[in-house]
C-alpha positions in Angstrom: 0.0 0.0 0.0 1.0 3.1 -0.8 2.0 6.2 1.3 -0.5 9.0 0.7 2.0 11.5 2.1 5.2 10.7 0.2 5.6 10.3 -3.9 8.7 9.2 -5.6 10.3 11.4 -8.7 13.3 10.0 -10.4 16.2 12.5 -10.9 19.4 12.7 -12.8 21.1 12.5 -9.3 18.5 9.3 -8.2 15.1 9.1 -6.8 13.7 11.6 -4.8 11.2 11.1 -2.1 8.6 14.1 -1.7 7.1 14.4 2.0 4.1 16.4 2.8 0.1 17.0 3.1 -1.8 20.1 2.6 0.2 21.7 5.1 3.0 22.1 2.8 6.4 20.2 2.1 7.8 18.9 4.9 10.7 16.5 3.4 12.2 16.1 0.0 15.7 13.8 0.2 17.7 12.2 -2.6 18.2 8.4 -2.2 20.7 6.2 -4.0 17.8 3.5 -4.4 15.7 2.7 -7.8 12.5 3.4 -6.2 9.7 3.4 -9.5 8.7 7.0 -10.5 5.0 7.7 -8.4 2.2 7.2 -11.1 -0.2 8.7 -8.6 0.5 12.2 -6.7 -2.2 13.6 -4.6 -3.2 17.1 -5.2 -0.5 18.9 -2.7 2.4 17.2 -3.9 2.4 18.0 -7.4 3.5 21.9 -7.3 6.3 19.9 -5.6 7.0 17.4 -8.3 6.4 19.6 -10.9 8.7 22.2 -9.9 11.8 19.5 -9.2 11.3 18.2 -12.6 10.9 21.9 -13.9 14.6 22.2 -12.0 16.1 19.9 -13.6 15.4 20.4 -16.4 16.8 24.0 -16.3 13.4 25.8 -16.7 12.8 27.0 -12.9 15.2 29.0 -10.6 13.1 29.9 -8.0 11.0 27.2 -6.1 7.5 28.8 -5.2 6.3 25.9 -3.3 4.0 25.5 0.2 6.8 24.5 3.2 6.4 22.8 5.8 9.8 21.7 7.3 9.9 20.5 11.0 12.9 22.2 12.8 14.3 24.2 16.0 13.3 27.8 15.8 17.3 28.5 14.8 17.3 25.5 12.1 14.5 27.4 10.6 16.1 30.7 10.7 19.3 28.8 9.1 17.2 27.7 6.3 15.0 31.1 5.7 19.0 32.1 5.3 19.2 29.2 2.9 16.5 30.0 0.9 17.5 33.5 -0.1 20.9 32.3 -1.6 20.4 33.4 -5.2 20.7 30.6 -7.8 23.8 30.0 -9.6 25.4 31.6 -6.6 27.4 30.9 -3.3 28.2 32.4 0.1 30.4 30.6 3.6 29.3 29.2 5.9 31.1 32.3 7.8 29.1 34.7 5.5 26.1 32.7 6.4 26.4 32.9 10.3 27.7 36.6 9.5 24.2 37.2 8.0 22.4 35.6 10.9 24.1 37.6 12.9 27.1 35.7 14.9 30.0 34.9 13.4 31.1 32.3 16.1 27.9 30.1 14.7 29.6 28.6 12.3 29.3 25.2 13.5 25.9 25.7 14.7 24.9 27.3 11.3 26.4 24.6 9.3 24.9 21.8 12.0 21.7 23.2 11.1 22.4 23.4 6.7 23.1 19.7 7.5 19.9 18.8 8.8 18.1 20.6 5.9 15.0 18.1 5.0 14.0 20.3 1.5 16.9 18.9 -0.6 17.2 21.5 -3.2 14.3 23.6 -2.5 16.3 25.2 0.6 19.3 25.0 -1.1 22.2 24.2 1.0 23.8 23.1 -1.8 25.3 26.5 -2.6 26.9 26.6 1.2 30.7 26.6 0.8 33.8 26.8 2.5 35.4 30.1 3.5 38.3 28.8 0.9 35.6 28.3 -1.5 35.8 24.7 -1.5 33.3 21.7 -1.2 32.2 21.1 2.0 30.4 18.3 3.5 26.6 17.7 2.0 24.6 15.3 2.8 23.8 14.0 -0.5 27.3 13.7 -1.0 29.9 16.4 -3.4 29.4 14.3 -6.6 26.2 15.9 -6.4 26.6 19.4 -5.1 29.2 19.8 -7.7 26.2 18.7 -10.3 23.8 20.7 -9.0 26.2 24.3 -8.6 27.3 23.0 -12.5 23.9 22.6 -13.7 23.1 26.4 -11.6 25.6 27.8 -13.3 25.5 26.4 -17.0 21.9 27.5 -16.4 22.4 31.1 -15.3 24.9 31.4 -18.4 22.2 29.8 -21.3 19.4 32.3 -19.6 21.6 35.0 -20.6 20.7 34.7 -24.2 
């Protein structure tokens, strides 16, 4: 039996599991397992699919979806932070904690990026190191480097 609250989209970076109920969006993760596409996607969950596949396929740079993530009052304040990143660009996690105010955060900051349930909608993905290297992500670097390439290649095509 099927999950009413969770659909399946496939990805080039594997199958992603959408989380939610009219609420909003509460999850979206990447998983490394084959999991069939969802033929059926209630009503409140297919902004969500729609909008990934719109993503990916480099017609969307701005996610306009009904959230719902389940956090600490500071995670969520991390990822508000998150979410106003601009696509196809990048800031520290010291620039980051700078923003929210404390410099001396970092770790806190970058606990709470980590613990980001809205894989690519709050898009910690475009959190870096001070030295503007890949940092630890969740989904692992093979696919933050993809997804800052594919932000970028995208930024350059809507150019023309």
């Amino acid at each position: 039996m099927m999950n009413q609250n969770q659909i399946f989209l496939k990805t080039p970076l594997g199958t992603a599991r959408i989380s939610g109920d009219e609420e909003g969006v509460w999850a979206i993760q990447i998983m490394d397992e084959q999991i069939p596409t969802s033929t059926e996607i209630p009503n409140f969950l297919q902004p969500a699919a729609q909008q990934l596949d719109d993503y990916f396929k480099g017609e969307l740079q701005e996610f306009s979806l009904k959230l719902n993530p389940k956090g600490t009052n500071f995670q969520q304040k991390v990822w508000k932070a998150l979410s106003e990143i601009p696509f196809g660009k990048t800031c520290s996690y010291l620039e980051l904690s700078r923003k929210l105010g404390d410099e001396k955060a970092v770790r806190a900051v970058a606990s709470a990026n980590g613990k980001n349930p809205l894989w690519v909608v709050i898009p910690c993905h475009r959190v870096i190191g001070s030295d503007r290297s890949l940092t630890g992500y969740a989904g692992g670097l093979h696919r933050k480097q993809w997804l800052l390439n594919h932000e970028n290649n995208t930024s350059q095509l809507s150019m023309f």
